[in-house]
N, C-alpha and C positions, 0 to 999 in steps of 0.2 A: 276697230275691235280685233280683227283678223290678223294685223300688225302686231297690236299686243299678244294676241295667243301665240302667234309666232314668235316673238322674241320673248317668250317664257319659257317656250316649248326650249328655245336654242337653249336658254341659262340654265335648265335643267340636266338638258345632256353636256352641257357644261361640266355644271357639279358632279353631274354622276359619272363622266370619266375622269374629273381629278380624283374623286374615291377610288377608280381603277388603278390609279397611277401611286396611290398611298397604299395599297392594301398589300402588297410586298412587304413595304419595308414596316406598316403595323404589325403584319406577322414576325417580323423577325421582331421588333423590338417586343411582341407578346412572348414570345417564346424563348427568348434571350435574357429580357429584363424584369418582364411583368411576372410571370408566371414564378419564375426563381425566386423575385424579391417575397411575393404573398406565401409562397412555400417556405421560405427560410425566416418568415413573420412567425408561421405558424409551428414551426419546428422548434423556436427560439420559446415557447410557452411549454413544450414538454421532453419529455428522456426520453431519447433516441437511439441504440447501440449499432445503427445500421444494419438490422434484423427483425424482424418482428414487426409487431407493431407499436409506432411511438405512444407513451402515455403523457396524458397531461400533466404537468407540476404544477400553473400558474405561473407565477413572477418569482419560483425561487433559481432558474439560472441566472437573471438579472440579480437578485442577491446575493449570489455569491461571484458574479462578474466584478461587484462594487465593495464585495470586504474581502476578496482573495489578493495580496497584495501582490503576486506576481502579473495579475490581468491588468492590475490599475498602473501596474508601473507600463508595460507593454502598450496600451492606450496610450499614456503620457508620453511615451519616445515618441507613437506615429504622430501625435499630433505635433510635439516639437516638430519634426521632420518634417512633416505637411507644411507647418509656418514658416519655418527657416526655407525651406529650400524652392517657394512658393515666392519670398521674397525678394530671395538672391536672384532666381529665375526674372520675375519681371525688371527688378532691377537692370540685372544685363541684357535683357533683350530689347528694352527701350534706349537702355544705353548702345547698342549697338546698333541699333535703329536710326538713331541719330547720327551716329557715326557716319553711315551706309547716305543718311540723306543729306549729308554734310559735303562730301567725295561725290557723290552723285558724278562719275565719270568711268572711263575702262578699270579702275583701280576697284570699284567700288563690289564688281561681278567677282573678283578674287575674294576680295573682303568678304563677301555673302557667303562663298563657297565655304572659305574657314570658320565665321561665323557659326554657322548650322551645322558644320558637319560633325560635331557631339549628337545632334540629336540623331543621328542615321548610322551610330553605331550601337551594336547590341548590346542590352544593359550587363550582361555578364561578363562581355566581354572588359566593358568598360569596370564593372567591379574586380574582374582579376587583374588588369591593368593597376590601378588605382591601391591593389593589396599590394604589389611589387612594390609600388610608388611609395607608398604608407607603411612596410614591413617596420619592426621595432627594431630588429638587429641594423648590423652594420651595412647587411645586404640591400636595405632599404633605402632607394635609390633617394630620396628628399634628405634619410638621417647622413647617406654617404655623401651628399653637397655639403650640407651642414659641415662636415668634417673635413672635408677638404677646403672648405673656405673657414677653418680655422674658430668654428663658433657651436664647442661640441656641448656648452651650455644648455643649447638649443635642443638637441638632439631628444625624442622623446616617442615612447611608445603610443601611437597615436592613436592605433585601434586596440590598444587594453585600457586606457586610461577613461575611467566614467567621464571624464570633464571634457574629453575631445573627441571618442569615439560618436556619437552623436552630430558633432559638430561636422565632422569629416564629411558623413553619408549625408549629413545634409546641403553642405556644399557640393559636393559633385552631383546628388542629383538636380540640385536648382542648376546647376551650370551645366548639365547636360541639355536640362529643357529649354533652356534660353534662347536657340535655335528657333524653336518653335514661335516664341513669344517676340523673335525679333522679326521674323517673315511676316505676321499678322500684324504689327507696329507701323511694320516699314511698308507694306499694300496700304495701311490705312492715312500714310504721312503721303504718300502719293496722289490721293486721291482729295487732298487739299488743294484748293484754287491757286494759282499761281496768282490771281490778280491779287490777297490777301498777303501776299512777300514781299510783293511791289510795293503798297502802302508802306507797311513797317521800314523798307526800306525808305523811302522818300521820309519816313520820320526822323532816320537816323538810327533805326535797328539794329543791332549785332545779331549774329545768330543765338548767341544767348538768351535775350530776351524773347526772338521770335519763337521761339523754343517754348521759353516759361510762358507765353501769352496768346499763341497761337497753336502750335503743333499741339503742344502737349494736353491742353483744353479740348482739344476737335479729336482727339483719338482715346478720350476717358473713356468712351465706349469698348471700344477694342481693350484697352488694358482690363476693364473689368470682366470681359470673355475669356479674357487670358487667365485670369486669374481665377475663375472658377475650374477652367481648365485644368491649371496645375495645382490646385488642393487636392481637387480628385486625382490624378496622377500620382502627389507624392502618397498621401493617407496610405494607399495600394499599393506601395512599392513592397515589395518582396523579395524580388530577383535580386537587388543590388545589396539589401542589406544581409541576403542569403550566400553570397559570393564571396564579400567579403570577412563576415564576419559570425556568422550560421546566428547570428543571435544574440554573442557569446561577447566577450568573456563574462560568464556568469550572470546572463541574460541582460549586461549592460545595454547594450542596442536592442534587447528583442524587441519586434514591433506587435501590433496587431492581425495583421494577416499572417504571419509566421505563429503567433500563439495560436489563432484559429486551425491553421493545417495538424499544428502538432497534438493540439484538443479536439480536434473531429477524425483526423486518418492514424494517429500513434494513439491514442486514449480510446479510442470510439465513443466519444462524449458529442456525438453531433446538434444534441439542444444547444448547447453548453457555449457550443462553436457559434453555432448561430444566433445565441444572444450577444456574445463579443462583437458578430459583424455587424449587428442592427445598433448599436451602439455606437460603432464607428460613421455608420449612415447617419445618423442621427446627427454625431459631432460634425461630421462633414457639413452636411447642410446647414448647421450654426453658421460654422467657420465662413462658408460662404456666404450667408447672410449678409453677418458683419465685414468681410469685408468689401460688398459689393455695395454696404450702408455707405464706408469711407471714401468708396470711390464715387458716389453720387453726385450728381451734378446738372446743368441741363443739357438739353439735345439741341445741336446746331442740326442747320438742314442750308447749303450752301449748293 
């Protein structure tokens, strides 16, 4: 009996210094995420002019989030851009992934370096980069290849045109993140049994297959980390589509977190704002949902 009170006694103080060990980082995430998100729940039910105090409306800045047609277009861009550049992201960074464990040699630490080093530059930088890149005149370094390699057909206003401005900001930010998504791939392709190579090989494997039927199977887990990851990353993006294109031309790119700043800090419509964001939280978590539905699968334990 003594035994047992003692080894209670231990599991106790156990538990009760890993709650010491959590209570850090509980508070920060109370006071970072929790407390803001229930406040901006609550802000988001009434008019707010950042004075006073707020009054209650009900569900009418939700009504007018959903019949004002510049909000619903702003929503539709981030969410394109969340998709697209969510999918280009994972795309490249399991393709690069592979790469990386393909090369598995001195070549392979270069390749990484290149690989990632989109993600460790700053985002603005990389949208004023990218505005050079993408100018519509002749200045713009992509329309001046075009023209020097004889193919001015090509040549085209990329960030005023509604059909490609979107398209653009969504590629570079998928291919910025890629980085990200290929370091989590490539620890996760590591951490596969070697003796599981051997086999495929003694069958008469290519890496192809071992790819479609081993790698790529054992690290569904990881891709779907990844990929909730970068929904919430693009959804948020602000900086990049702020840099290059403030929004514009004629709110073709605006997104959602740039209508929210310019509807709560230019308007002082702070309910207004905060029913746009909880909307987008909303969308967000669909999006991850489904597509954590599509990457579902089972759990190996090797």
């Amino acid at each position: 009996m003594k035994k047992g009170h003692k080894a209670a006694g231990v599991n106790k103080k156990i538990i009760f210094a890993g709650f010491l060990f959590m209570l850090p980082a509980f508070l920060v995430i109370l006071i970072t995420i929790l407390i803001p998100l229930v406040w901006n729940l609550y802000l988001s039910f009434c008019e707010w002019k950042g004075g006073g105090s707020a009054v209650f409306i009900g569900l009418e800045n939700y009504m007018k989030s959903f019949t004002t047609q510049g909000t619903r277009e702003a929503i539709y861009h981030s969410i394109f851009i969340g998709i697209v550049s969510t999918l280009v992201s994972v795309v490249l960074g399991v393709a690069f992934a592979l790469a990386l464990f393909r090369i598995q040699n001195k070549l392979s630490s270069v390749a990484r370096v290149i690989f990632y080093s989109p993600s460790m530059i700053p985002m603005t930088v990389l949208g004023l980069l990218f505005t050079f890149i993408f100018a519509s005149s002749d200045k713009g370094l992509l329309n001046a290849i075009l023209s020097a390699m004889g193919m001015e057909s090509l040549k085209h206003a990329w960030l005023s045109d509604k059909g490609t401005v979107l398209w653009v900001i969504a590629i570079i930010q998928g291919w910025r993140s890629s980085g990200t998504i290929m370091m989590l791939s490539y620890t996760a392709m590591l951490n596969i049994p070697a003796s599981l190579f051997e086999s495929a090989e003694l069958e008469g494997c290519g890496f192809v297959k071992k790819s479609r039927y081993i790698i790529l199977p054992l690290i569904k887990q990881t891709i779907r980390l990844a990929l909730s990851m970068t929904l919430v990353w693009a959804f948020k993006t602000y900086d990049l589509v702020w840099t290059m294109t403030q929004g514009g031309p004629a709110n073709m790119s605006m997104t959602a977190p740039i209508m929210m700043i310019k509807t709560g800090f230019s308007y002082n419509q702070y309910g207004y704002a905060a029913a746009i964001g909880m909307i987008c939280t909303v969308l967000i978590g669909i999006c991850i949902i489904i597509g954590r539905s599509l990457l579902r699968g089972e759990n190996y334990e090797y």
